[in-house]
C-alpha positions in Angstrom: 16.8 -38.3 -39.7 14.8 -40.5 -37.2 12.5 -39.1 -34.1 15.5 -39.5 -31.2 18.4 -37.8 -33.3 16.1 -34.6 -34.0 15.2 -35.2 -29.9 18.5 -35.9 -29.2 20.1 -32.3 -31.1 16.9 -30.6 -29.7 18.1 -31.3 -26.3 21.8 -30.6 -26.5 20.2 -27.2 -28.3 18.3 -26.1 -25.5 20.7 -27.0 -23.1 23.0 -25.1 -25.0 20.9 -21.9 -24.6 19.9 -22.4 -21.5 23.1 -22.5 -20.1 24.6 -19.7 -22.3 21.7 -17.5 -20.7 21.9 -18.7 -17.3 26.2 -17.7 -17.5 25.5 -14.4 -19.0 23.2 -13.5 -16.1 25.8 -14.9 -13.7 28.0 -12.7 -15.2 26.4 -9.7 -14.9 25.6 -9.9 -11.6 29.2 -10.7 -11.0 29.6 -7.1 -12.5 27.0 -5.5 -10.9 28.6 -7.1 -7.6 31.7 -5.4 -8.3 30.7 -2.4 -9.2 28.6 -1.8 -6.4 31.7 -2.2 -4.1 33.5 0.0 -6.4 30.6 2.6 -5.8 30.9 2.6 -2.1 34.7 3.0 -2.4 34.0 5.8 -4.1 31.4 7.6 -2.0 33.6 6.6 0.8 36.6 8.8 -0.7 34.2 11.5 -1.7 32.6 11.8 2.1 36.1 12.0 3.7 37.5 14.6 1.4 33.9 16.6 2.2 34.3 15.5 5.9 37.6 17.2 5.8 36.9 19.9 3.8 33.5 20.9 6.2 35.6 20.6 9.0 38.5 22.2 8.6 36.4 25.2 6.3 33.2 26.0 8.5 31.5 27.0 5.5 29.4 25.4 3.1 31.0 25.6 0.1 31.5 22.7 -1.2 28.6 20.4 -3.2 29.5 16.8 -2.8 27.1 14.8 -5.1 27.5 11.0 -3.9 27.3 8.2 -6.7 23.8 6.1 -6.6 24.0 4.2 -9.9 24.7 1.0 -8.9 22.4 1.0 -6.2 19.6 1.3 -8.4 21.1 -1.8 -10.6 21.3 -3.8 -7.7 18.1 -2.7 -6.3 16.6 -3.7 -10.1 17.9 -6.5 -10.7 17.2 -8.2 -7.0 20.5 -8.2 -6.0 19.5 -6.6 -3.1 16.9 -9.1 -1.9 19.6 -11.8 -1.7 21.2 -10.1 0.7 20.6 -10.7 4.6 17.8 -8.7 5.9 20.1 -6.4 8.5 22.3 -5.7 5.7 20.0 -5.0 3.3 18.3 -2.4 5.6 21.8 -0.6 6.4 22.2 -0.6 2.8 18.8 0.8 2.3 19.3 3.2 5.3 22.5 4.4 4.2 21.3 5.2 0.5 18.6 6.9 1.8 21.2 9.5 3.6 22.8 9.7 0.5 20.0 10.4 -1.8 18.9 13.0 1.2 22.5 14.5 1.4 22.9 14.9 -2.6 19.7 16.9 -2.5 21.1 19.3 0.2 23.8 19.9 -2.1 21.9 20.0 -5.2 19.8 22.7 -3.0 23.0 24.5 -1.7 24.6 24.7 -5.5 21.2 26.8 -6.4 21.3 29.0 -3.6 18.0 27.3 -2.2 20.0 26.6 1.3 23.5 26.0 2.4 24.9 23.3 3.7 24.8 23.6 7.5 28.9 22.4 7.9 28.3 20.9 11.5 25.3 18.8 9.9 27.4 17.8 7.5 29.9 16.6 9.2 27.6 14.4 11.3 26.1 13.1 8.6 29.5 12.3 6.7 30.8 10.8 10.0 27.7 8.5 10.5 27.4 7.6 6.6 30.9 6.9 6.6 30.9 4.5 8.9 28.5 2.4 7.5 30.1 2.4 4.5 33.2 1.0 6.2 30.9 -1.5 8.0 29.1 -2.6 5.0 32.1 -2.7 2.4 33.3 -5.5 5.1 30.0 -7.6 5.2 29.8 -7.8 1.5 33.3 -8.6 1.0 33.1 -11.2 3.0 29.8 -12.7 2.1 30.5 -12.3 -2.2 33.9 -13.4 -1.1 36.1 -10.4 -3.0 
């Protein structure tokens, strides 16, 4: 075997790997795309059965505990710095509200302090909305 075949298979070789790597990280982030929409759907259904149920109840007995999974994959794996800078900060901002609201509940399931219903609600009504507002923007900009 002469110098430019061994070259020559080296090449397609690394090539090879190279792209085999680069698709597998394409592909997770595909999946980490689409789960993270899939995460806000989900929070969204969760804060409008809450929203309802702290409305119509007046008392605080429900503990909600909003989903924060994928956040932290997207957050990890830089996902999140790809995206615009507004966009990124009402994503930012609205998973700080959720971390904040899942540790009233967590507080109110202890006996710690209930869940103030008309706080709630608020809250709900504003996280909610940005939910809606950023389920749109990234739909739009990861085209799904």
């Amino acid at each position: 075997m002469d110098v430019a075949s061994f070259l020559s298979a080296l090449i397609v070789a690394l090539i090879t790997t190279f792209g085999a790597i680069w698709y597998n990280h394409y592909l997770e982030k595909e999946t980490i795309k689409k789960g993270f929409i899939s995460e806000l759907l989900i929070n969204a259904e969760i804060m409008k059965r809450s929203y309802e149920q702290f409305r119509v109840n007046k008392i605080g007995k429900s503990y909600p505990i909003l989903h924060t999974v994928v956040y932290e994959d997207i957050r990890r794996k830089g996902i999140l710095y790809e995206l615009p800078e507004e966009l990124r900060t009402q994503i930012v901002n609205l998973y700080n509200n959720i971390i904040a609201f899942n540790t009233a509940s967590n507080a109110s399931i202890y006996g710690l302090v209930p869940i103030d219903p008309e706080k709630a609600t608020s809250a709900l009504s504003l996280m909610l909305s940005l939910v809606n507002n950023i389920l749109q923007r990234l739909k739009q900009l990861w085209k799904m």
